[in-house]
C-alpha positions in Angstrom: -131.7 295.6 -44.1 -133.0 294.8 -47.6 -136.6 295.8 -46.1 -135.9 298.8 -44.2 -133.9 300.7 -47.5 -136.9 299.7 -50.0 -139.2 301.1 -47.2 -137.5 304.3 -46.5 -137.7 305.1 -50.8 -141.7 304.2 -50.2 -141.6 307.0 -47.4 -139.9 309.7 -49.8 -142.4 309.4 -52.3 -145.7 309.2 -50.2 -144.2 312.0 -48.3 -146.5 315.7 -49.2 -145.4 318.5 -50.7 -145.3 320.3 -47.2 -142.5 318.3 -46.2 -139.6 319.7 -48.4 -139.7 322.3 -46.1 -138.7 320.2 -43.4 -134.7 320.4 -43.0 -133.1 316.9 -43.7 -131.9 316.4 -40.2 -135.5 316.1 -39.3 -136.2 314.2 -42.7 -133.4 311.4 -41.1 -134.5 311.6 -37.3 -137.9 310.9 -38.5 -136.7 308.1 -40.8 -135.1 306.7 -37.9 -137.6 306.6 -35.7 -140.3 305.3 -38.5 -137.5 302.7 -39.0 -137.1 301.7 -35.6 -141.0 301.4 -34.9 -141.3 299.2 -37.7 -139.1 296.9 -36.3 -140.7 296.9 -32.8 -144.0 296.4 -34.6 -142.6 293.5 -36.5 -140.9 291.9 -33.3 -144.6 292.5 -31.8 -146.0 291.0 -34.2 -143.8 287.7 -34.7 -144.6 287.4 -30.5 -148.7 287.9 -31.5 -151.0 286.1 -34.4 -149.5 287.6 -37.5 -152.1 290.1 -38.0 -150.5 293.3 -38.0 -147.2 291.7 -39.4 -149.0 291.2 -42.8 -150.3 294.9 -42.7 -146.6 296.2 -41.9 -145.7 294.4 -45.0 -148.0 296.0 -47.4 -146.4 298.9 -50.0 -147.6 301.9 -50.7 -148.3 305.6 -49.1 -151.3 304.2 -47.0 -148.8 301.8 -45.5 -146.5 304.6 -44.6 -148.9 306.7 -43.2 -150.4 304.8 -41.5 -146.9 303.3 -40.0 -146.2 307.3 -39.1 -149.5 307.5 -37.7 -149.1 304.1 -35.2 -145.4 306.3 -34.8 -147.2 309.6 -33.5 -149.5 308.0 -31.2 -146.8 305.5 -29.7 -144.5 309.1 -29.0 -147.6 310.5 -27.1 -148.4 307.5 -25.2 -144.6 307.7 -24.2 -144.6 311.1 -23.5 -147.5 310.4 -20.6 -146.4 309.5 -17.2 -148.8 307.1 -16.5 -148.1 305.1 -19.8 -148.6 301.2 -19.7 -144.9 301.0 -20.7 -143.7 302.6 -18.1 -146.0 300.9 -15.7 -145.0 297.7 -16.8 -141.4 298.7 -16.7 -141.9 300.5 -13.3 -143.4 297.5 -11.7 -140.8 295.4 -11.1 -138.7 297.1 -9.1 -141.6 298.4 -7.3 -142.8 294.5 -7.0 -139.5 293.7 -5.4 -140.1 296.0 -2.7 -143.2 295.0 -2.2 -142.5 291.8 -1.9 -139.9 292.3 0.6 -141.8 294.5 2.7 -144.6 291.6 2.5 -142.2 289.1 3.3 -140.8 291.1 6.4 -144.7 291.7 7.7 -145.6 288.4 7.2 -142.2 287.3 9.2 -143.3 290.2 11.7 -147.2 288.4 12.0 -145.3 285.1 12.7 -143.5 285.8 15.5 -146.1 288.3 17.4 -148.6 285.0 16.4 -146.4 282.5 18.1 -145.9 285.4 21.0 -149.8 285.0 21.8 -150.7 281.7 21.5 -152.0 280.1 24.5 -150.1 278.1 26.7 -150.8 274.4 26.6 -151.4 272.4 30.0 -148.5 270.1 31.2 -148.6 266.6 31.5 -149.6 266.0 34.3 -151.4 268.8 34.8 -150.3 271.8 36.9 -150.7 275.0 34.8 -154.2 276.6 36.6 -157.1 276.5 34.1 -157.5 280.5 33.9 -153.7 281.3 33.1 -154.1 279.4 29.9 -157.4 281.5 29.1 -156.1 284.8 29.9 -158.7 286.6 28.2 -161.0 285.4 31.0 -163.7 283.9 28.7 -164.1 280.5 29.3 -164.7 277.5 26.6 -168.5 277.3 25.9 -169.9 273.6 26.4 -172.5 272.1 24.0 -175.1 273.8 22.9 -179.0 272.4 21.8 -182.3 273.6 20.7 -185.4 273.1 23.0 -188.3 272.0 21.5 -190.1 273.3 18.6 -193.2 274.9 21.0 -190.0 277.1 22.3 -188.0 277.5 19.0 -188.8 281.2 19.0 -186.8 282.3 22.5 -183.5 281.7 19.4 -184.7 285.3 17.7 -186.5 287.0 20.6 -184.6 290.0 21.1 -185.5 289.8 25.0 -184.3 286.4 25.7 -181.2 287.1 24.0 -180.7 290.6 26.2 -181.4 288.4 29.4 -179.1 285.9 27.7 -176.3 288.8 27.7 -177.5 289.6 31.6 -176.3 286.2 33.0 -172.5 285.9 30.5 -170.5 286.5 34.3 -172.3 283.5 36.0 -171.9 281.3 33.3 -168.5 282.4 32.7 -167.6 281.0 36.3 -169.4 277.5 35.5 -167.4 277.5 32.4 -164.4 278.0 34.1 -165.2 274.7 36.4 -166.7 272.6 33.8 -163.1 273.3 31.9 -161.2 272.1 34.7 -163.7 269.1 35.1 -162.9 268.2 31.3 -158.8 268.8 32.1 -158.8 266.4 35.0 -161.1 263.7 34.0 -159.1 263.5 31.0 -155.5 263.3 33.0 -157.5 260.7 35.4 -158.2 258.5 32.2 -154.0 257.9 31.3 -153.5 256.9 35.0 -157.1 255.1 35.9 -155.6 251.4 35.3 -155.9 247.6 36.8 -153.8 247.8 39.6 -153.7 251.1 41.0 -154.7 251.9 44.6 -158.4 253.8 45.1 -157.2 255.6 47.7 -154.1 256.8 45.5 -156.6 257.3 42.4 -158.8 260.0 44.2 -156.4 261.9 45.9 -154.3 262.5 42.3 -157.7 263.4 41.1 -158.3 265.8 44.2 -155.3 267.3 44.1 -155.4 268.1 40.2 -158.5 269.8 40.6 -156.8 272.1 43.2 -154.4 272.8 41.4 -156.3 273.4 38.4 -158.9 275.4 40.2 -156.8 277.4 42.4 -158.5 276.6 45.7 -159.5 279.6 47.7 -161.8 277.7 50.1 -164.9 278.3 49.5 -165.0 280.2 46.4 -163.2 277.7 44.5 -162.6 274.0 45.0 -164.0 270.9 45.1 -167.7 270.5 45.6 -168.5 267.1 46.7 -166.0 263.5 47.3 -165.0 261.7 44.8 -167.3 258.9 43.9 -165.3 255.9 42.6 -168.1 252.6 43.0 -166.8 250.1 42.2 -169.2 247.3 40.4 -172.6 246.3 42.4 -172.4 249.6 44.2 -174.4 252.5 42.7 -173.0 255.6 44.3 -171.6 257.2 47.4 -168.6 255.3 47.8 -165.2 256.4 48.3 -162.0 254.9 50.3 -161.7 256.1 54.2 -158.2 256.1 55.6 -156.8 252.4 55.4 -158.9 251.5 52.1 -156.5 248.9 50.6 -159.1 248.2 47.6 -157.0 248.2 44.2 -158.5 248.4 40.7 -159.0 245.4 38.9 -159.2 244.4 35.5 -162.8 243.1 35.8 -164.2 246.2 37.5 -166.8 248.7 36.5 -166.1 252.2 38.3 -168.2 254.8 38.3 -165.9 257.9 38.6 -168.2 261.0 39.9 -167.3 264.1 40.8 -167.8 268.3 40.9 -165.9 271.4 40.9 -167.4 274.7 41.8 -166.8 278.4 41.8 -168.5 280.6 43.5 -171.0 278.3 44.5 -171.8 277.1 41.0 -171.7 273.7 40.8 -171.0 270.9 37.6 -171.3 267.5 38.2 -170.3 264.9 36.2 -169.7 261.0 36.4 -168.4 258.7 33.9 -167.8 255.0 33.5 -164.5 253.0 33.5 -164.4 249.5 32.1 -161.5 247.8 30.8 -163.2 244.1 29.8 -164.9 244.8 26.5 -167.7 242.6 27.8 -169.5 245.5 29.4 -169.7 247.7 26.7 -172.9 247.2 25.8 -173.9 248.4 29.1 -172.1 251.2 29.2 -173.6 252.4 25.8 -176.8 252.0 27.5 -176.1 254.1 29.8 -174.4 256.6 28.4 -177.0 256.9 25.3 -180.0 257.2 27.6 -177.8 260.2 29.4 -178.0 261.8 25.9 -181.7 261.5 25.8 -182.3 262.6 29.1 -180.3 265.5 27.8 -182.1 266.1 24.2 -185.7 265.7 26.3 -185.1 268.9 28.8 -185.8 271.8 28.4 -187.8 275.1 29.5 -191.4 273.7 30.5 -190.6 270.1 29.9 -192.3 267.7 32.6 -189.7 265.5 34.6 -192.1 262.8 34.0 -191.8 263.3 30.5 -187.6 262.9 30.7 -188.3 259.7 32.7 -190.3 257.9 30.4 -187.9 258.9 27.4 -185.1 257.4 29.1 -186.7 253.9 30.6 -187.3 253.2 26.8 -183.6 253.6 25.5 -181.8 252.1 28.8 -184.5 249.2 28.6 -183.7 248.4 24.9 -180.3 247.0 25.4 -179.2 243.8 26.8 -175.7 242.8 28.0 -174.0 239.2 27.5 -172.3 237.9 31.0 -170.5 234.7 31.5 -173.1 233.6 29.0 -176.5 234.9 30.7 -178.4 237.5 28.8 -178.7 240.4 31.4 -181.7 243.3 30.0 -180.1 247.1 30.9 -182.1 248.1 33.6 -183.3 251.6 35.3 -181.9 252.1 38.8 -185.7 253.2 39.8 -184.8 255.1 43.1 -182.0 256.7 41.7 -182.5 260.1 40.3 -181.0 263.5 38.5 -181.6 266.5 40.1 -181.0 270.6 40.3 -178.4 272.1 41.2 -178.4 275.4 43.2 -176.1 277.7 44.9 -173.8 275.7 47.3 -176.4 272.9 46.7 -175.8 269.4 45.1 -179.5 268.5 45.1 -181.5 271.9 44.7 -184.8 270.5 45.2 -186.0 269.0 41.5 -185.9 265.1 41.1 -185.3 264.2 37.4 -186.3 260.7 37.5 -184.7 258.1 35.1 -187.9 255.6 34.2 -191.6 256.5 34.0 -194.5 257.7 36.2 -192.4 260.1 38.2 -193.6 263.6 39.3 -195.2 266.6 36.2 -193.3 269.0 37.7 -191.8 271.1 35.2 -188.1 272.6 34.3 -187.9 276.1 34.1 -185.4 279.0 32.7 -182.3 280.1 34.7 -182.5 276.5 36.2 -179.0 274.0 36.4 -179.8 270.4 36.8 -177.5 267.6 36.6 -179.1 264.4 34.2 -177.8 261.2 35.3 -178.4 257.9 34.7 -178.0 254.2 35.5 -178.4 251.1 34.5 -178.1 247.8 36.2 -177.7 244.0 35.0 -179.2 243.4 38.8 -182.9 244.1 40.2 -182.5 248.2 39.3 -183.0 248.8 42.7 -180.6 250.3 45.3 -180.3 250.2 49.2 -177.8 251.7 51.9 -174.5 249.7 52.8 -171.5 249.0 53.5 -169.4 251.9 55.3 -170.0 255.6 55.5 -167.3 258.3 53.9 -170.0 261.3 52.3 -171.8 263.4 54.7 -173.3 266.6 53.8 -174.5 269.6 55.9 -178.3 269.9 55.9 -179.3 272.8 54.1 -182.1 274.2 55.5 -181.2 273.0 58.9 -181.8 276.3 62.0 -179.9 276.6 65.1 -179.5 273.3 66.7 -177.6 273.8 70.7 -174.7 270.8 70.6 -174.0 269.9 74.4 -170.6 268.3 73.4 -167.9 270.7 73.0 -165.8 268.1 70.3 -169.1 268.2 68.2 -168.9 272.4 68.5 -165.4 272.7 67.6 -166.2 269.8 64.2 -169.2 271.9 63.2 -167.2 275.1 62.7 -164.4 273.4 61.1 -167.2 271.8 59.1 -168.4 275.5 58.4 -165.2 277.0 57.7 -163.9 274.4 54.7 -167.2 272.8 53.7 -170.1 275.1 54.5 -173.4 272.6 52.8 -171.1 271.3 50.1 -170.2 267.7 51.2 -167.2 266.0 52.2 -165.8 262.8 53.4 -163.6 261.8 56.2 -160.3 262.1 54.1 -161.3 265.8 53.5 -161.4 265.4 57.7 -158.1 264.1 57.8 -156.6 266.1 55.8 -157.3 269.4 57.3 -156.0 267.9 60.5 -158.8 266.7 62.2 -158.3 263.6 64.2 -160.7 261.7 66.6 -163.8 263.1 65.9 -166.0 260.2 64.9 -168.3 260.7 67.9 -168.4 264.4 67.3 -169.2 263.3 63.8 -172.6 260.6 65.0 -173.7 263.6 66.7 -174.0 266.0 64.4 -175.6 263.7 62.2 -177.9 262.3 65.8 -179.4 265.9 65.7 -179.8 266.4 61.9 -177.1 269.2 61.3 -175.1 266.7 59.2 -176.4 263.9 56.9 -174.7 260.8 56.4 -174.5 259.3 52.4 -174.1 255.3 52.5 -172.8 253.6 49.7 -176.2 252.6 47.8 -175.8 249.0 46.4 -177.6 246.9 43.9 -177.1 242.8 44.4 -174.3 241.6 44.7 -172.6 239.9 41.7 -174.3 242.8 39.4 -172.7 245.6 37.8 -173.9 249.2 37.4 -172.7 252.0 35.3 -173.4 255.8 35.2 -173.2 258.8 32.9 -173.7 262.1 34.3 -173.9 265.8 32.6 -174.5 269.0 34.3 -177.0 271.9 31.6 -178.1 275.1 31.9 -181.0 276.4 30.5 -180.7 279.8 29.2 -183.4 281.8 28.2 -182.2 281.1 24.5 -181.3 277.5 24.2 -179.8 275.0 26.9 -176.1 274.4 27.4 -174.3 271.4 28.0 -171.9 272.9 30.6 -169.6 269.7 30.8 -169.7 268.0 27.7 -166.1 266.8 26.1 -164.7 265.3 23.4 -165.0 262.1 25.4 -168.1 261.7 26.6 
């Protein structure tokens, strides 16, 4: 209070002459409102660095006008709308709101997130692969540059237009290398010592089905189930009857395709429960990946070959202490894949010396492997389950009418994918084995024996299906496990 009197005298006697003429109601209101600036300013001030408190305190009539001065401006600034006071009183009400109406949006982006996000597949799986991609685009599989001679196809603007051209057909292949992934990874939880073979690869069948949504053939299943077991290679699965159960000790090679449309992907992995054999299956499966990284648009076959020999070749595998060297399968190759054809013409060979044939854009092929702790060299036995309708076979007159009715059954459900006499018996067919020898005695069918190694050897396989696009290539059935 002390303060405030000795400052109102100093205002009286700095005041001008002009201001006598100013009635003393004025005189007071502007008193009180010097006054109570004053005291904001100093309540500023003790809040800041002391600055302008030491000015407020200084005597005089440059003190008071200038304290009337800071008074005039601090009136006008109030008496603007868009003041800083009154936007920082404004605000927090305003703030409030806002953050309400945030809050409520947020809340709103929640729910309408957790309204679209995709369903997840049951356990086991059911749910078809396309009603959890409703959108209709299908997961991409891995993609890899080719070669530096055809780095450039990555920025021409025409490759990437014909690119654009093919996005419906690879789309479909998508859509069956999805399903591929989905069941191989079901068939992994249930693929134990113990189990029955013929029980493993109809679960695995029937998944794929589901998954798939069979509609003869435009969608389904494009070739048995291969499940060979140790010294066999490939081409083996259980006929009606097969009491063979999965044991502990065993190497299966699980291989098999689902199309759509025709468009094939194949793909085979390796199961092996004794630790002991993981070197082999490392060989394998590594000089799969090189096969892989080696193709490409122009690349010779021969060239792919070679590349893989040399990693397969450079691992050895310890058995019941013998020191087995990974060996090539020599007469066991990759291949193209066409239209409603397994083996489109193209032999990708898996050691060196093999044909200079080249790969070429717009082509599938499917790069396989295997390796062998036996001679690395296969040979028909053992009993027949995969046949296969030739091709390019013509007209061919059947004089049995049993072997006419088979064929257009076989036509009907199969067409040139292949099949296997549980695909026989399950569409009802019964008693046609010598319908069966004679459409394979006349060449309409072909028979696929189980292909064996030695006996006492084991063999493994790794298997992807690519696509080389006029861009890069794709890895159509790669997965986060293999």
């Amino acid at each position: 209070m002390a303060v405030e009197e000795e400052q109102d005298t100093q205002v009286e006697e700095a005041a001008p002459e002009g201001a006598a003429e100013v009635s003393k109601s004025k005189k007071k209101k502007q008193k009180k409102k010097a006054a109570a600036e004053r005291k904001k300013a100093e309540g500023d001030d003790q809040g800041g660095d002391g600055g302008p408190a030491s000015a407020g305190e200084q005597h005089g009539a440059n003190g008071v006008s200038s304290g009337l001065a800071c008074l005039h401006v601090k009136d006008e600034a109030a008496a603007q709308p868009g003041s800083d006071d009154e936007g920082a009183e404004g605000e927090e009400p305003g703030e409030e709101l806002g953050g309400e109406a945030a809050k409520k949006k947020k809340k709103n982006k929640n729910k309408s997130a957790k309204k679209k996000k995709p369903a997840e597949q049951s356990d086991p799986p059911s749910i078809p692969v396309a009603q959890l991609f409703p959108s209709g685009i299908f997961p991409e599989g891995e993609w890899q540059s080719y070669k530096d001679d055809q780095r450039w196809r990555e920025t021409s603007e025409e490759k990437r237009h014909l690119d654009c051209l093919q996005h419906d057909m690879i789309n479909e292949v998508r859509h069956a290398a999805e399903v591929h992934r989905q069941v191989r990874k079901y068939i992994r939880t249930i693929a134990k010592p113990g189990i029955l073979m013929t029980q493993l690869c109809e679960t695995l069948e029937d998944c794929v089905r589901r998954l798939i949504q069979e509609r003869g053939l435009e969608a389904g299943i494009a070739f048995p189930t291969g499940c060979s077991l140790n010294y066999v290679a490939a081409h083996w699965t259980p006929n009606a009857g097969d009491t063979t159960v999965l044991q502990y000790d065993d190497v299966m090679k699980l291989d098999f395709g689902t199309q759509i449309n025709g468009r094939i992907v194949d793909s085979a992995f390796t199961v092996a429960f004794n630790p002991r054999y993981d070197p082999l299956l490392k060989a394998v499966q590594e000089a799969t990946n090189t096969g892989i990284r080696e193709a490409g648009v122009d690349v010779r076959l021969c060239d792919v070959g070679a590349a893989v020999q040399e990693v397969m070749e450079s691992y050895e595998v310890e058995l019941d202490g013998k020191t087995h060297q990974v060996k090539c399968v020599r007469n066991l190759n990759g291949h193209s894949i066409g239209p409603y054809r397994i083996h489109g013409g193209k032999s990708v060979p898996i050691v060196k010396g093999g044909e200079a044939t080249k790969m070429e854009e717009g082509e599938f092929f499917a790069i396989e492997t295997f390796g062998s702790t036996g001679r690395g060299y296969v040979h028909e036995d053992l009993e027949t389950s995969h046949y296969m309708k030739n091709f390019d076979v013509g007209h061919v007159p059947l004089r049995l009418p049993r072997a006419k009715q088979l064929l257009q059954t076989i036509d009907r459900n199969f067409g040139t994918l292949a099949f296997c006499r549980r695909y026989l018996d399950r569409i009802g067919e019964t008693k046609y084995q010598m319908a069966l020898k004679n459409l394979c005695d006349v060449g309409i069918l072909d028979p696929y024996p189980p292909l064996c190694d030695t006996k006492g050897s084991y063999v493994a396989q790794f298997e992807h299906t690519l696509y080389l696009h006029p861009t890069r290539k794709e890895v159509l059935s790669r997965g986060e496990d293999f």
